[in-house]
N, C-alpha and C positions, 0 to 999 in steps of 0.2 A: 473717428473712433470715439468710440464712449464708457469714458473714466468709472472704474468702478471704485467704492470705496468699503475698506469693511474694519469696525473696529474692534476688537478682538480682544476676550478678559478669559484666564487660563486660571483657573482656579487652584488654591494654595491648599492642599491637607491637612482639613485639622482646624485650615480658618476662614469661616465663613464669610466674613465683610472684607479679608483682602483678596486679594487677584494679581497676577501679571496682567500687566496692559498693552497694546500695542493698535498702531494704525496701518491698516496696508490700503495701498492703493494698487491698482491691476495687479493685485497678489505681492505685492513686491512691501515690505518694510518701509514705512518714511518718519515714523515718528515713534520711537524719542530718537533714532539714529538710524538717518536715509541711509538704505541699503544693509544693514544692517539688523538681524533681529537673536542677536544670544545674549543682550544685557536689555533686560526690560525692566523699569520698576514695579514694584508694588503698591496698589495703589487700593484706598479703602473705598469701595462700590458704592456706598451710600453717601460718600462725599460726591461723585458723579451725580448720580441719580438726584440730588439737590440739586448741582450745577443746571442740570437740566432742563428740571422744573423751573427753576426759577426764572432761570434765561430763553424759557424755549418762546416766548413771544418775537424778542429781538433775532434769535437765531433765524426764525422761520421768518419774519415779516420787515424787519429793518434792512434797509436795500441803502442807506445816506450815512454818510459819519455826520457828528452832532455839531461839526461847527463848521465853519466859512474854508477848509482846507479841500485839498483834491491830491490826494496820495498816489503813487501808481501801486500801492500795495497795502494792507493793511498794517504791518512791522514799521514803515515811514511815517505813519500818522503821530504819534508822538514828537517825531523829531520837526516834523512839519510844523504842528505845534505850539512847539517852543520857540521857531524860528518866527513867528506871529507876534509872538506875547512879548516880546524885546520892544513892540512900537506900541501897545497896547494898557489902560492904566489897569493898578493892581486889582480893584475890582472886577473887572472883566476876564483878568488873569484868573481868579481864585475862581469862577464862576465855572470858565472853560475847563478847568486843571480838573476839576470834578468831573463833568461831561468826557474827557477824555479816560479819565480813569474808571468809573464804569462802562463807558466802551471794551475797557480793555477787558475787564472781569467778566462781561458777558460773552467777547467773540473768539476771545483765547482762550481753549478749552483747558490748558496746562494750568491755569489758576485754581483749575478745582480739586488739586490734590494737595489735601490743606498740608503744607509743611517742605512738600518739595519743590525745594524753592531754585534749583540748582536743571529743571529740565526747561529743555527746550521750548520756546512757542507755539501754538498751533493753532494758525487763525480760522475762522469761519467767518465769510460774509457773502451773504445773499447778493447776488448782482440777475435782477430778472429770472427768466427760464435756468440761470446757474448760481451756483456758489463757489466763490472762491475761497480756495484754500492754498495753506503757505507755511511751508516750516523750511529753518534749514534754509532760506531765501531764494526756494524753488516754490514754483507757483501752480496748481490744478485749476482748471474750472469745470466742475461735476455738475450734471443736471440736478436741478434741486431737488425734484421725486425723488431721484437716486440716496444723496445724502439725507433727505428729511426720514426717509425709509431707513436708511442705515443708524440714524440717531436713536427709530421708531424704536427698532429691534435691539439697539444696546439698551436704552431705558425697561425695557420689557425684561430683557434679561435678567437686568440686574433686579428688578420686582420679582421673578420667579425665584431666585437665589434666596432675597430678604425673606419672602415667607416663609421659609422654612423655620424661622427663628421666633416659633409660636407667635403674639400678637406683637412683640417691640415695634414692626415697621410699620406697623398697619398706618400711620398719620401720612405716612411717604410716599406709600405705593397708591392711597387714596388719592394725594395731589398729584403726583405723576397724570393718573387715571382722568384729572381733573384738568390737565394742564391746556386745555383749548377752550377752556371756560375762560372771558374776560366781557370786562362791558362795551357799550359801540363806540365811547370814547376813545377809550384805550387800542382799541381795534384800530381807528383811525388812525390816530398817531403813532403805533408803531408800524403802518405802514406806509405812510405818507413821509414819516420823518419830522412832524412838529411839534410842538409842545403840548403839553395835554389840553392847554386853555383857549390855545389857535383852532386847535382841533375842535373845542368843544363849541367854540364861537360860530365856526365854521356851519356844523351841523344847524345849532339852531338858526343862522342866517340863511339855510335852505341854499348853501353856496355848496357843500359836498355832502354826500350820503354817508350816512356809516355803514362799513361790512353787515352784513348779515349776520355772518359769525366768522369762526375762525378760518373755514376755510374757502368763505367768500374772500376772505383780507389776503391768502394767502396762492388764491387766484389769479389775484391780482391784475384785471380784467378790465377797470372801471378805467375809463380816459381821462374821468374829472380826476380822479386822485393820482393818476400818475403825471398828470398837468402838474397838478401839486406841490406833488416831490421833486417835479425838474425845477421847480421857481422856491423848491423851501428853505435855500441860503438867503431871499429875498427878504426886506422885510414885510409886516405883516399886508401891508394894504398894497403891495405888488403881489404880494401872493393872490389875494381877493381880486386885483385886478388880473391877473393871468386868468384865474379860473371862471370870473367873468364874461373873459374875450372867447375861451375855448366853450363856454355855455353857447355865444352865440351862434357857432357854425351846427349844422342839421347834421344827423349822419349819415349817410351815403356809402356805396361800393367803390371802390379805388380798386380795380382790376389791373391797369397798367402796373400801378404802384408797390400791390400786391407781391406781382409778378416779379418784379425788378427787386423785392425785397427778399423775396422766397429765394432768387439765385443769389446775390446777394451774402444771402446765408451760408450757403451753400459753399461756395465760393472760402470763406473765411472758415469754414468749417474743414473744408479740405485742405488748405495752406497754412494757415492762422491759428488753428484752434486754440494752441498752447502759448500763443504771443501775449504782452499784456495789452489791458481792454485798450492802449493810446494808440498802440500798436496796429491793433484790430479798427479801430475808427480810421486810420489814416489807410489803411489797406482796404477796407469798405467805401472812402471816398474817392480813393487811384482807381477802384471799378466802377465804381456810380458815373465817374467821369469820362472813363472811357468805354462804358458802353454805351451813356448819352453822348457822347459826343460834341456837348455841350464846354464852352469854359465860362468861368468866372458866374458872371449875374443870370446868364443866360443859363445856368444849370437850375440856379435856384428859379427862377420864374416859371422855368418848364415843372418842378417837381411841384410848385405852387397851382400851374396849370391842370397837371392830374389830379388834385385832390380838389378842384375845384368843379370839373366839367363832366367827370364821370360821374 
């Protein structure tokens, strides 16, 4: 089944930059009150419509949170955190405490109604071909087409609204307009998950490519930089070595592996979908394993075998 999501602004009489707000998902109410929709707030569009532009790089291309943690959800990463920085000195603290707090501002859409401070969270994070999403401590995972297209069309909206109000918006609905313009620096590191100086080393080391543009980065297609991103809690010169070792293998068809990944899918898609991702991996390797037939060393050698001989 494939989660639809649609964000929804009910215009107010009389006022043009506020709105009612609301998020459904398969038609149903989840935000600001799961299953509920007769109390919605009011919410000023042109404060979105910033949130958007500003964050739409990380929304669409960061797939990592910024430090050394592993959440099963994005609401934990905070608390994760904190439970870190108790062995850690205060510098590294003050460093992180940042890193985490613009996490928050960029992937919790609820930050961007300046003043209400009293609703609920609503996370966004890109996790591959999905994005997870989380309020209420229930959890979706939506194709990312699906939600980068629902984001498309609330931002859109909200530009058709603002011009009505002779020239004021014009500097807004330009950046909106603008919002996939970025340099290949930047391209890189927010889709790889490094820092912009890793990032920019990298390129000129002729160790990773930068995107083409934004929607090569957001393709996200390239083996070298998703090498990358599984090694970028590493530090720098294991990263360089990861991406290294993955330069040297050739590339090739993996038909078996293909195959076994396609059902695979399939498989977690029919049973799984709505499980979290630890959930989904340990249910993905109860079937790897038994449909190879394989235990222990002897699984991982055979899958080393296919990607090797085909």
């Amino acid at each position: 089944m494939t989660h639809q999501i649609q964000f929804l602004l009910r215009p107010i009489a009389g006022r043009l930059t506020t709105c009612d707000f609301a998020i459904h998902i398969d038609e149903t109410p989840v935000w600001p009150t799961l299953g509920a929709d007769d109390v919605l707030p009011e919410i000023q569009i042109d404060d979105v419509l910033s949130y958007l532009t500003d964050f739409w790089a990380p929304l669409m291309l960061r797939q990592v949170y910024p430090i050394d943690v592993s959440p099963l959800r994005p609401s934990d990463f905070r608390a994760l955190a904190e439970a870190r920085w108790t062995e850690l000195p205060v510098a590294v603290v003050e460093t992180e405490d940042e890193a985490v707090s613009n996490f928050e501002e960029a992937h919790d859409l609820s930050r961007s109604f300046a003043g209400l401070f009293a609703l609920p969270s609503f996370w966004i994070l890109r996790s591959g071909d999905h994005v997870t999403l989380e309020t209420s401590r229930k959890i979706w995972r939506i194709p990312f087409s699906e939600v980068r297209d629902a984001l498309t069309k609330l931002g859109d909206e909200i530009c058709e609204r603002l011009a009505g109000d002779l020239n004021r918006w014009d500097d807004a609905i330009k950046a909106w307009k603008q919002r996939n313009q970025a340099d290949d620096v930047s391209l890189l590191a927010w889709s790889v998950g490094l820092e912009r100086t890793l990032a920019q080393a990298l390129i000129d080391e002729g160790s990773l490519e930068a995107p083409r543009d934004f929607d090569d980065a957001a393709n996200d297609n390239d083996e070298l930089r998703i090498a990358a991103r599984m090694a970028g809690a590493l530090p720098a010169d294991q990263i360089r070595a990861v991406v290294s070792l993955a330069r040297q293998f050739d590339r090739r068809t993996t038909n078996s592996l293909d195959i076994l990944a396609r059902d695979c899918m399939s498989f977690i898609k029919r049973h799984f979908e709505n499980a979290l991702p630890f959930q989904q991996g340990e249910a993905a390797a109860n079937y790897v394993r038994e449909t190879l037939r394989f235990e222990g060393a002897k699984r991982l050698a055979f899958l080393l075998l296919l990607t090797t001989l085909e």
